[in-house]
Backbone as JSON Lines, residues from 0, in Angstrom:
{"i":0,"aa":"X","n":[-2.69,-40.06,-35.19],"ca":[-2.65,-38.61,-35.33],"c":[-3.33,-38.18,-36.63]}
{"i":1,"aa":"X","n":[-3.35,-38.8,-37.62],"ca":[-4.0,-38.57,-38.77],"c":[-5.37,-38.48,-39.16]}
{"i":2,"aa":"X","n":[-6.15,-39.92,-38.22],"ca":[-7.41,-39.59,-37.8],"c":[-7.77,-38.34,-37.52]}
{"i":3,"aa":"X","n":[-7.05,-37.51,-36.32],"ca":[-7.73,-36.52,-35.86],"c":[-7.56,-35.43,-36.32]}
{"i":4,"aa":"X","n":[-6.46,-35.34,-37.93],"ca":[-6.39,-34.29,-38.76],"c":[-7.51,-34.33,-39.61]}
{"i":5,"aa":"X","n":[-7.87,-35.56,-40.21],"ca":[-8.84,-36.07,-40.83],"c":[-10.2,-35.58,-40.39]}
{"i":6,"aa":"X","n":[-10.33,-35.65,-39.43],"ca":[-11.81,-35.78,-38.42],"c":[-11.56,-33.89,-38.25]}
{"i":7,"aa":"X","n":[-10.94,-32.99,-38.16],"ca":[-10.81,-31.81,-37.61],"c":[-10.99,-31.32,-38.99]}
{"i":8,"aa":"X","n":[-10.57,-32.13,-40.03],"ca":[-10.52,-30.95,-41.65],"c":[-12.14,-31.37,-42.36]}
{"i":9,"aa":"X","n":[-12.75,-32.67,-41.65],"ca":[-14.09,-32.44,-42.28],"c":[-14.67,-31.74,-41.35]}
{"i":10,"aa":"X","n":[-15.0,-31.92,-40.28],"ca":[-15.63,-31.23,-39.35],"c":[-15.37,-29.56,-39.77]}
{"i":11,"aa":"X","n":[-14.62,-28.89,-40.02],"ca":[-14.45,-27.68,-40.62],"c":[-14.95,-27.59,-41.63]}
{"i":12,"aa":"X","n":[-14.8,-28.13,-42.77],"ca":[-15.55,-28.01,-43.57],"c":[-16.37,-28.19,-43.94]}
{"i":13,"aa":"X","n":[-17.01,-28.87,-43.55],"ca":[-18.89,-29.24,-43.24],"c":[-19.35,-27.55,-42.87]}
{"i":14,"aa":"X","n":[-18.9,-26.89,-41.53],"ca":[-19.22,-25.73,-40.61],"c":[-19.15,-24.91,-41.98]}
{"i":15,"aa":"X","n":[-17.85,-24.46,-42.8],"ca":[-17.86,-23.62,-43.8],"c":[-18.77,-23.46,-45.03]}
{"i":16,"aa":"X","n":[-18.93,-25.35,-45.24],"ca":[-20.02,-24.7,-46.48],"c":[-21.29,-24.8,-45.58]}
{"i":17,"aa":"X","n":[-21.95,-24.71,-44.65],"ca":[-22.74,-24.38,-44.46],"c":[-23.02,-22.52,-44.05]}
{"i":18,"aa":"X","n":[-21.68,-21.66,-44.2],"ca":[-21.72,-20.29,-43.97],"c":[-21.1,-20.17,-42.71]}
{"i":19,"aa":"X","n":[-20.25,-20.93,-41.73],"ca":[-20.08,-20.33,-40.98],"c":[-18.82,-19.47,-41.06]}
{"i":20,"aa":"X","n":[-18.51,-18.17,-39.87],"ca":[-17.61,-17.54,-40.35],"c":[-16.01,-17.65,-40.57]}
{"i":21,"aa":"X","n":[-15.28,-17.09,-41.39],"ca":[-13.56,-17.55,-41.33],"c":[-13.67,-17.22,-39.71]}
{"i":22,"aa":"X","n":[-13.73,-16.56,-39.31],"ca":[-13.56,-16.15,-37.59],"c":[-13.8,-17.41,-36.91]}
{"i":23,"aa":"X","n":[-15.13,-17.55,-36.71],"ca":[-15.65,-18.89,-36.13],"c":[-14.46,-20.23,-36.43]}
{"i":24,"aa":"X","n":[-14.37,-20.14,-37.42],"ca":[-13.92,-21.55,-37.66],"c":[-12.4,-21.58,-37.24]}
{"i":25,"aa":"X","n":[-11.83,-20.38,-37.6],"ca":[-10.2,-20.12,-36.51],"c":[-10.48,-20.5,-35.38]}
{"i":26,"aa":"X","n":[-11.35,-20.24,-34.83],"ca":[-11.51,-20.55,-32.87],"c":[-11.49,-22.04,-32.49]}
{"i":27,"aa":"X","n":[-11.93,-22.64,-33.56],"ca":[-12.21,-24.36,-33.23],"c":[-11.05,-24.75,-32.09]}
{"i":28,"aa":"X","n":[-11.07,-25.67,-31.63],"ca":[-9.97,-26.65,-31.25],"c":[-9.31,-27.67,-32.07]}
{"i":29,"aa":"X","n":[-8.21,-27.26,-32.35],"ca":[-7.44,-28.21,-33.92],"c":[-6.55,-29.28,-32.57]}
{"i":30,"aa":"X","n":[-6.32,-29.84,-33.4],"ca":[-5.27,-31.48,-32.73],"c":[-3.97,-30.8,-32.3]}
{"i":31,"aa":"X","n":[-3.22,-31.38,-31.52],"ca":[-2.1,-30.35,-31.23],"c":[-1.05,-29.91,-32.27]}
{"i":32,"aa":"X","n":[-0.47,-28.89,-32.36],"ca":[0.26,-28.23,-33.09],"c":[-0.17,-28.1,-34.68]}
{"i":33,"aa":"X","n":[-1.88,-28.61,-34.97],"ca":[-2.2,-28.22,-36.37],"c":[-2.3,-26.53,-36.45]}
{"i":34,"aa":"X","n":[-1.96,-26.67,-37.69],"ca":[-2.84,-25.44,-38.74],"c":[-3.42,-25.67,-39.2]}
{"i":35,"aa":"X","n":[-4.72,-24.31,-39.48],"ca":[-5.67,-24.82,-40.32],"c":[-5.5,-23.78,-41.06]}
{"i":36,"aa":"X","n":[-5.87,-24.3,-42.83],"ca":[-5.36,-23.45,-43.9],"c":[-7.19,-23.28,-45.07]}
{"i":37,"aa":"X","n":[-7.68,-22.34,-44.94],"ca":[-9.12,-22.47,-45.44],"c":[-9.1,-21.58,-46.77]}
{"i":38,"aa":"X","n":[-10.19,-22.81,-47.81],"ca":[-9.82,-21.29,-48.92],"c":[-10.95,-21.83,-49.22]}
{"i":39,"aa":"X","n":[-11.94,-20.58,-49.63],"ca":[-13.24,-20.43,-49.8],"c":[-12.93,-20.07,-51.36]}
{"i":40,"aa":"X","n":[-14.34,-20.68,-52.52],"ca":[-14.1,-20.42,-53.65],"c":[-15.7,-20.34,-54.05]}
{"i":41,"aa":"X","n":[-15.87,-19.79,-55.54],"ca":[-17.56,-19.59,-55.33],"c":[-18.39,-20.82,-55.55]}
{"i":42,"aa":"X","n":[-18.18,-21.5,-55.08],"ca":[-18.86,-23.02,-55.21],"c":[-18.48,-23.77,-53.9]}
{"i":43,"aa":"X","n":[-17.44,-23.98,-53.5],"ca":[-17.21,-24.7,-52.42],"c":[-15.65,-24.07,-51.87]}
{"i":44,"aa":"X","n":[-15.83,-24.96,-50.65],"ca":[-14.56,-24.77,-49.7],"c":[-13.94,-25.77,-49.78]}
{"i":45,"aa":"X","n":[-12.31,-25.61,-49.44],"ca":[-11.26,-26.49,-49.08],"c":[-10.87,-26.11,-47.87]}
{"i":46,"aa":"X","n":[-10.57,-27.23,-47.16],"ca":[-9.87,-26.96,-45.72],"c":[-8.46,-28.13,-45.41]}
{"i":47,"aa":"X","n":[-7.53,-27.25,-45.16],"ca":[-6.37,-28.36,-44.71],"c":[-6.05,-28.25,-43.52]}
{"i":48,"aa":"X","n":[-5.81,-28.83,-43.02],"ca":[-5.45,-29.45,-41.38],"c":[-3.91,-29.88,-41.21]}
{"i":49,"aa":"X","n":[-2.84,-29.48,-41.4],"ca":[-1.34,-29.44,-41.14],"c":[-0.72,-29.58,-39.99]}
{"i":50,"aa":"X","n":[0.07,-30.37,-39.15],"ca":[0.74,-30.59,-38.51],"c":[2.23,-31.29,-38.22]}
{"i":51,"aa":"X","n":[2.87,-30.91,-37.75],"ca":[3.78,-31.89,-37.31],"c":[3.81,-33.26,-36.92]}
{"i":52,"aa":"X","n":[4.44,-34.42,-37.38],"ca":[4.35,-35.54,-36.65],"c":[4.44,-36.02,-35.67]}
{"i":53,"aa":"X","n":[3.97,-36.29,-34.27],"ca":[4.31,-36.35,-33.11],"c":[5.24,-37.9,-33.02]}
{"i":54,"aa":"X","n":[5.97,-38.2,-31.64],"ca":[6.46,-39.31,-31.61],"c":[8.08,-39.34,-32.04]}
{"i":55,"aa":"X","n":[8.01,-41.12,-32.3],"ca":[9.47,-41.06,-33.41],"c":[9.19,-40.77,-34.33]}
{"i":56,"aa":"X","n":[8.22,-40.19,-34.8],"ca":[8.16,-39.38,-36.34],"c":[8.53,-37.87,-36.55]}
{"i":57,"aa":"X","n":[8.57,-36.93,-35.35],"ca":[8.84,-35.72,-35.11],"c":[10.13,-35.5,-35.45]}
{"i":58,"aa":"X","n":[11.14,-36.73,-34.64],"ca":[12.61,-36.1,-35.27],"c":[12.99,-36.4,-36.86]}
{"i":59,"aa":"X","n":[11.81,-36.89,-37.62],"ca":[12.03,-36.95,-39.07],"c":[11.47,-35.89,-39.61]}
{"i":60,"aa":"X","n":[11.51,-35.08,-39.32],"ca":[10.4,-33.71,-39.82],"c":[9.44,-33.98,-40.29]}
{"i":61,"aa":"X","n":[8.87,-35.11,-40.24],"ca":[7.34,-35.63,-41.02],"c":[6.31,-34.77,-40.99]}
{"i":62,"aa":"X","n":[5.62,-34.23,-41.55],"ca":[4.25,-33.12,-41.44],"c":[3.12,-33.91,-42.44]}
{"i":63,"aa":"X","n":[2.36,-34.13,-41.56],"ca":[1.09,-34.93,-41.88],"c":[-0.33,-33.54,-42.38]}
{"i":64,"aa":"X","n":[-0.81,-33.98,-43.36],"ca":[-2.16,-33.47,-43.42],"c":[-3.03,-33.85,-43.88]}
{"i":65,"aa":"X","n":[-4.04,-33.49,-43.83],"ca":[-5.36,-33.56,-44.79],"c":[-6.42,-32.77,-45.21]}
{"i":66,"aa":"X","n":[-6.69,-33.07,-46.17],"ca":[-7.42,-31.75,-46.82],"c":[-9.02,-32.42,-47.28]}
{"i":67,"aa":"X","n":[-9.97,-31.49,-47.16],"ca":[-11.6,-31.78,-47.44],"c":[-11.66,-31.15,-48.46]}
{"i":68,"aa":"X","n":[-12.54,-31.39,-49.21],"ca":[-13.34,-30.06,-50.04],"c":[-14.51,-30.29,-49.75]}
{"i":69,"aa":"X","n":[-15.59,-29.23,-49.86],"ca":[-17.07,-29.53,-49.6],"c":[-17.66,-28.63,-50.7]}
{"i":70,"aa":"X","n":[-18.72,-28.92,-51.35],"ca":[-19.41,-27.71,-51.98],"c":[-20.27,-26.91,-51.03]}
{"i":71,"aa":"X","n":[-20.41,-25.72,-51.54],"ca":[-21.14,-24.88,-50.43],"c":[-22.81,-24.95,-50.39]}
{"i":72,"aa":"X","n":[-23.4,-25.17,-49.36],"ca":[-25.06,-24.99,-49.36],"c":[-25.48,-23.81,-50.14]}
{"i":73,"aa":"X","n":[-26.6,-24.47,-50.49],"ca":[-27.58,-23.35,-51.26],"c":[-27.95,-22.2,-50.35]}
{"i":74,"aa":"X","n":[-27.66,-21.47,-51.18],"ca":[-27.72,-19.97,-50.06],"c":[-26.28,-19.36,-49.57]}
{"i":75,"aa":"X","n":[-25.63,-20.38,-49.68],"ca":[-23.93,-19.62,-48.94],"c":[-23.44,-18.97,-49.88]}
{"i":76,"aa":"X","n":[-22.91,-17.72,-49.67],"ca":[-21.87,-17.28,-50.39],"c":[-20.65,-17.52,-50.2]}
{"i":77,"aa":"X","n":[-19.67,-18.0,-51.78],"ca":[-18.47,-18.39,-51.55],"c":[-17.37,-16.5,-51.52]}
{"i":78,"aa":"X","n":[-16.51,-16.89,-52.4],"ca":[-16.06,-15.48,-52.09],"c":[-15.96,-14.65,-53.37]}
């Protein structure tokens, strides 16, 4: 399950610093029951990918995430 928090929070953030929009990037398809938590800054983006633990890890309240940072392409505006 972590892989695919992993794999969903770069893949977002790759899309962001290249300019794409907060809109756009809400629409993605996240892993089941993630959030995605994005904070744009004037140099680069962070993106976290939050979920619940599925499995026998769920009834431990376990919440798994992972977080990217990317700097932003030349030309993007941060915020």
């Amino acid at each position: 399950q972590y892989i695919s928090l992993r794999s969903a929070s770069h893949d977002i953030a790759v899309l962001a610093a290249r300019g794409e929009s907060e809109e756009s990037l809400r629409a993605r398809e996240l892993p089941p029951r993630a959030k995605l938590h994005l904070q744009r800054a004037e140099d680069h983006v962070n993106v976290v990918v939050r979920a619940q633990a599925a499995g026998p890890l769920r009834a431990l309240g376990i919440t798994m995430e992972a977080s990217t940072s990317v700097d932003l392409e030349p030309g993007v505006l941060g915020t």
